[in-house]
N, C-alpha and C positions, 0 to 999 in steps of 0.2 A: 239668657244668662242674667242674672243679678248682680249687683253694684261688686266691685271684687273680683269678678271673673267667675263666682260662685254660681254653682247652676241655683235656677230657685226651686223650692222644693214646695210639693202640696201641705195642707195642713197635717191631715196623715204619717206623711214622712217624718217633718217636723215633729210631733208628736214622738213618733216613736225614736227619734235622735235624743230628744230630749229626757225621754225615760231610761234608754241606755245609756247615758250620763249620768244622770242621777244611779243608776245602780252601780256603776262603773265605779264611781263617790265612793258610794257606801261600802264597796268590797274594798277599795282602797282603807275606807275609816276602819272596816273591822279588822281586816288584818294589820294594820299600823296599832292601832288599841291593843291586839293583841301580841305581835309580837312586842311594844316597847315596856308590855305588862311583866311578858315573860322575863326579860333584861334587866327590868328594874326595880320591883314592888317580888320580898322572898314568898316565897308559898303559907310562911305561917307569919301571919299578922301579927307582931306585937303591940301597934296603937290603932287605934280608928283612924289616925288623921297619917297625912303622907309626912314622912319625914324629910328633913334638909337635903340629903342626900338622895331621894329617892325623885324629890320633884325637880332638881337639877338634872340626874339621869332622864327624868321622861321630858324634861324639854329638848334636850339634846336629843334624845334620840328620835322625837318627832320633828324636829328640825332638819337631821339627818335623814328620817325616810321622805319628808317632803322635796327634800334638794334634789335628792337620789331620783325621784319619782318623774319631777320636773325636768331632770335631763335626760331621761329614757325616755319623757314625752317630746323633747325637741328632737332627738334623734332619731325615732322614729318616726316625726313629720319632716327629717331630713330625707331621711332612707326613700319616704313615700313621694315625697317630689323627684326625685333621683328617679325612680322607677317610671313615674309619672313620663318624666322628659326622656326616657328611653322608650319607652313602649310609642310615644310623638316623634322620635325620631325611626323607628324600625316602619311605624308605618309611612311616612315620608318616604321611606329609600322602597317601600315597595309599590306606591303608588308610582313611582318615576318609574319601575319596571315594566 
């Protein structure tokens, strides 16, 4: 075990965590790009440049998908220790059997 309690991992593994990140990222960036394109920028252009109202909306609403994104990622590292310390405790009571 590694510093953390973290098991340590080969370069290998590492590797490939690290690339499932990185893509993890990117679906996140593209679907955030895209939906807060849809919400906020009409389908027919009338300037080249963003308007007042349009780059207010896409702050917001990337701000909003990032909050949103962040607490579905803490509760899902909630959930996953929860299960964790269950599945430590069911084998405990069957090792005492």
């Amino acid at each position: 075990m590694a510093a953390g309690g973290l098991p340590q991992l080969d370069v290998a593994k590492m590797q490939l965590v690290q690339e499932l990140e990185i893509e993890m990222m990117s679906d996140m960036y593209n679907r955030m790009t895209a939906s807060c394109h849809r919400k906020c920028i009409p389908p027919k252009y009338l300037d080249a440049d963003l308007g007042k109202g349009e780059s207010v909306c896409l702050d917001r609403c990337i701000a909003k998908y990032l909050d949103v994104h962040e607490r579905i990622g803490k509760k899902l590292t909630q959930l996953s220790v929860q299960d964790e310390d269950f599945v430590k405790k069911l084998q405990g009571e069957q090792q005492k059997s």
